[in-house]
C-alpha positions in Angstrom: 13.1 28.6 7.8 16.1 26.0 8.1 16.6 23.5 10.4 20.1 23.3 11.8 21.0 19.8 14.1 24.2 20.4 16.5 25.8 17.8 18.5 28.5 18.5 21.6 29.9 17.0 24.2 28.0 17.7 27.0 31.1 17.7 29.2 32.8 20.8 27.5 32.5 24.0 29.7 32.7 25.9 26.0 30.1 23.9 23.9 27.1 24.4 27.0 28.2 28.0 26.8 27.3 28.3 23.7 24.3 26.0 23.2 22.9 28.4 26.3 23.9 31.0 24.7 22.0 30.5 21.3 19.0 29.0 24.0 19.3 32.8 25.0 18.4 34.3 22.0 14.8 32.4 21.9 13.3 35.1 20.0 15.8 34.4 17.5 15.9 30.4 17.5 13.2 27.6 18.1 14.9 25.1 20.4 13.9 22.1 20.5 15.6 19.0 22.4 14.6 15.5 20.8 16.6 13.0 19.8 17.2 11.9 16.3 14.4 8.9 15.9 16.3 5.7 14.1 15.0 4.5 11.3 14.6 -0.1 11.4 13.1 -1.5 8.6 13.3 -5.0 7.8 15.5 -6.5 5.2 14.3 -7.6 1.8 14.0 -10.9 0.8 16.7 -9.8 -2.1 19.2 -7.9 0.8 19.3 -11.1 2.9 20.3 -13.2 0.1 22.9 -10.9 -0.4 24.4 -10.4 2.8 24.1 -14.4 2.9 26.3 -14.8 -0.1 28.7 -11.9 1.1 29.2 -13.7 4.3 29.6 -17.0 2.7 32.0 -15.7 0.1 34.7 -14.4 2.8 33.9 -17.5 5.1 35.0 -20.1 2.3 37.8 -17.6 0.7 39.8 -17.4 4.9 39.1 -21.6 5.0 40.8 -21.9 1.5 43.5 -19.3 2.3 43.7 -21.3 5.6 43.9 -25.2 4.3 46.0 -23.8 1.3 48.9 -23.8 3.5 
């Protein structure tokens, strides 16, 4: 078995066409019509101090660019 995800604009005449026709063939395909669940976790103690210092690098390297002048 493989799983096979489409996405289309709902709004296109064509791509309903064909998602109805593949919905058609049921005893061909398994349909099934959920949405893609997003995955949150929570940062790391390690990630944090990471993004902190990434921020905090390009905050004082645009100030010194800035005052340089």
């Amino acid at each position: 078995m493989a799983t096979m995800t489409i996405s289309y604009d709902g709004r296109s005449r064509v791509a309903r066409n064909v998602v109805e026709l593949i919905r058609s063939l049921g005893d061909v395909f398994h349909i099934t019509t959920e949405q893609p669940k997003e995955e949150y976790s929570e940062w790391t103690a390690e990630e944090e101090r990471e993004a902190f210092l990434c921020t905090s690098r390009m905050n004082a390297a645009r100030w010194m660019a800035k005052n340089e002048l």
